[in-house]
C-alpha positions as CSV (number, residue, x, y, z in Angstrom):
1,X,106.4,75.3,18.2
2,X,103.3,77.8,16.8
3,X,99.7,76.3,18.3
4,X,97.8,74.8,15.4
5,X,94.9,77.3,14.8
6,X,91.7,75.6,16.1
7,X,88.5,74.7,13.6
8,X,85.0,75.5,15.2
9,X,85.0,71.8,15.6
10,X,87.7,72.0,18.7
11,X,85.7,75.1,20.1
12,X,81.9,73.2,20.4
13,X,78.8,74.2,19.7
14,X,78.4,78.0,19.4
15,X,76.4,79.2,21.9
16,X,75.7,81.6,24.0
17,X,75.0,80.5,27.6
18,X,77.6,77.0,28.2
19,X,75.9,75.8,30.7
20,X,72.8,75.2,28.5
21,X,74.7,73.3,26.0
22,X,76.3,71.0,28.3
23,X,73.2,69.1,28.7
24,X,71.3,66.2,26.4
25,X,71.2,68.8,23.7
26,X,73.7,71.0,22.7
27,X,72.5,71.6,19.0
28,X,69.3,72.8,20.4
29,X,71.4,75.8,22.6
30,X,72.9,76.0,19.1
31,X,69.7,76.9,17.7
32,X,68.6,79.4,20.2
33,X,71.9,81.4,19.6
34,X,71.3,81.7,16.0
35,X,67.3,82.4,17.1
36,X,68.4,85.2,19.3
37,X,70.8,86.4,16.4
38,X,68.3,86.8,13.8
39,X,65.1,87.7,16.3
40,X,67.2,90.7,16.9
41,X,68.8,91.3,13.2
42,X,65.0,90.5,11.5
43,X,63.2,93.3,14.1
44,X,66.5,95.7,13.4
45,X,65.6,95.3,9.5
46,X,62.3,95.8,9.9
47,X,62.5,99.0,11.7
48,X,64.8,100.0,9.5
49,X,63.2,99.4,6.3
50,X,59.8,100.6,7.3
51,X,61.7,104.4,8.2
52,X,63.5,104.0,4.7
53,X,59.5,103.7,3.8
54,X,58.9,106.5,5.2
55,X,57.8,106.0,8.9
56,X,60.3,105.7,11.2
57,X,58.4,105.7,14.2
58,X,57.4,102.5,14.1
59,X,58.4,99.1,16.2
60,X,59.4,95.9,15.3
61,X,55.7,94.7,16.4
62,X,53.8,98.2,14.8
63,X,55.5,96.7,11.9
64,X,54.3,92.6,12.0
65,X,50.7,94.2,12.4
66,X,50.6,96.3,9.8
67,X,51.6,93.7,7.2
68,X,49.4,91.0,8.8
69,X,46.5,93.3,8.5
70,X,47.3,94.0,4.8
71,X,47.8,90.1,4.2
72,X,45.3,88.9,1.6
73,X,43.3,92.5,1.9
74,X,41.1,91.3,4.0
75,X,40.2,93.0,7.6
76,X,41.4,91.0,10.8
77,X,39.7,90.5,14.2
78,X,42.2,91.5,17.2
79,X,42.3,87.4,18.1
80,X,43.2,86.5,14.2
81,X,46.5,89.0,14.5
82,X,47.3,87.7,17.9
83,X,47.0,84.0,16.9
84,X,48.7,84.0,13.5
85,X,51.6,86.0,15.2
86,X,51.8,83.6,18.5
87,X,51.0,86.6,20.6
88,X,49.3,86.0,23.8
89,X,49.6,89.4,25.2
90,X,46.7,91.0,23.0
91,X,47.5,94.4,24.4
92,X,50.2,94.7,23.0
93,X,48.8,94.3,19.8
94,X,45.8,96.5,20.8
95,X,48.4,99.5,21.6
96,X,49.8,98.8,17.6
97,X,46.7,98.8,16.5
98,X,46.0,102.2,18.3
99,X,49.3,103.6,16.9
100,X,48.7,102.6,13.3
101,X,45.4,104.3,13.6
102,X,46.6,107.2,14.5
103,X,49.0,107.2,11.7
104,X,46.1,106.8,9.4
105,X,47.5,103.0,8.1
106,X,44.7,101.1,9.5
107,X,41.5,101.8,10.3
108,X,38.9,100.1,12.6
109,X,35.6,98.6,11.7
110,X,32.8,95.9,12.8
111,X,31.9,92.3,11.8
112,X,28.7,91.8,14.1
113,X,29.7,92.6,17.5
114,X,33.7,92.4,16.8
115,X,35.4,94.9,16.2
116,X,38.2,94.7,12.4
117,X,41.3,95.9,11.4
118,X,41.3,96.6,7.6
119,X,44.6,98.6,6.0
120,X,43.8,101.9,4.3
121,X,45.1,103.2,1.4
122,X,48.5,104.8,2.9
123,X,49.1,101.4,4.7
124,X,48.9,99.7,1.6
125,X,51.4,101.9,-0.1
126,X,53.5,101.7,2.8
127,X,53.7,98.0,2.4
128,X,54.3,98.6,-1.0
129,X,57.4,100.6,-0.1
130,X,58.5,98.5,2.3
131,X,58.3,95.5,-0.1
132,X,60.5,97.3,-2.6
133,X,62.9,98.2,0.0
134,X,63.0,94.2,0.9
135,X,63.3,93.1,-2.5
136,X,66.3,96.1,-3.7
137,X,68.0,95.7,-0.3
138,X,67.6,91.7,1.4
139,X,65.9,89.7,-1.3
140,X,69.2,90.9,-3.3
141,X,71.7,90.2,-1.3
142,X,70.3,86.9,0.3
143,X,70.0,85.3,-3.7
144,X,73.5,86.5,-4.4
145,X,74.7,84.4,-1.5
146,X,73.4,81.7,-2.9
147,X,70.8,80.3,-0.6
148,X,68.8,77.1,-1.9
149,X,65.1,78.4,-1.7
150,X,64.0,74.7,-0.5
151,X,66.4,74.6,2.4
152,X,65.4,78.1,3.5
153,X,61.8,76.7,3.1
154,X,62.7,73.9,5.4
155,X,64.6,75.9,8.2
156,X,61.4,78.1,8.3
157,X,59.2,74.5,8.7
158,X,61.9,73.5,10.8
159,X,61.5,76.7,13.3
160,X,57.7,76.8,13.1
161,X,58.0,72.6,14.6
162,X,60.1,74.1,16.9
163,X,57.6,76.5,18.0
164,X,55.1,74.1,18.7
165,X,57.7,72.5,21.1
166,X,58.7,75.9,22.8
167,X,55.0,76.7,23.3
168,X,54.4,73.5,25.3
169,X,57.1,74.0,27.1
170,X,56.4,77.0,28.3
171,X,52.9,75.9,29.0
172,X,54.3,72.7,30.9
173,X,56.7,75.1,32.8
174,X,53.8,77.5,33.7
175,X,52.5,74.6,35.9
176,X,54.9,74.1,37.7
């Protein structure tokens, strides 16, 4: 007799480390699969898209500064990038910062004592080509699937809740 095919229902949770989805929780090892999915997917695109734009020497993370800084046209302080983009290693972001400059998208300036990020002119056509890029390419595509604009709105409230839980964690688990 042929075996009956099997529904994802018969398989469990997909995941991709079992033994964290045998515990209390299994949806939330559910979650963390489809996190590490589209962490890796979203920085692919980015790097992608931003060499379609014309510089494709830039990282995942050369690439969340550069459209933070343009955000709302207004310079940044180094502290303002790092928070809005939960990024406690401000290195990291200093060494972007350094790169972009060097490209000629950002420049640095001074508020009192601090020192700014502010996009220049080339940065903001970058992020202009970048945009266009998202909008002919993803934007597209993820309409024509069919996606409900106020679920997607509540997966991304969703995963910024979940954030908050992942940071506490990690602060509780520091102290241990």
């Amino acid at each position: 007799m042929p075996e009956r095919p099997r529904s994802s229902s018969d398989l469990g949770p997909i995941v991709s480390s079992a033994h964290l989805a045998s515990g209390a929780l299994p949806a939330l090892s559910e979650f963390e699969f489809g996190l590490i999915l589209a962490s890796h997917a979203f920085h692919r695109w980015m790097v992608r898209a931003m060499a379609a734009a014309g510089f494709p020497d830039l990282s995942a993370l050369d690439v969340l500064v550069l459209h933070n800084v343009n955000h709302r046209g207004k310079a940044k302080r180094l502290a303002d990038i790092c928070l809005v983009l939960n990024i406690e290693d401000t290195h990291l972001v200093t060494y972007a910062v350094k790169k972009l400059e060097r490209l000629r998208l950002v420049k640095s300036g001074k508020a009192g004592k601090e020192k700014t990020i502010a996009i220049t002119a080339p940065g903001a056509e970058a992020c202009a080509r970048y945009r266009e890029i998202r909008e002919g390419l993803l934007v597209k595509a993820v309409k024509g699937f069919g996606f409900d604009e106020k679920q997607l709105s509540e997966v991304a409230s969703t995963m910024r809740a979940l954030s908050g839980h992942y940071d506490q964690a990690a602060r509780a688990a520091a102290s241990l």
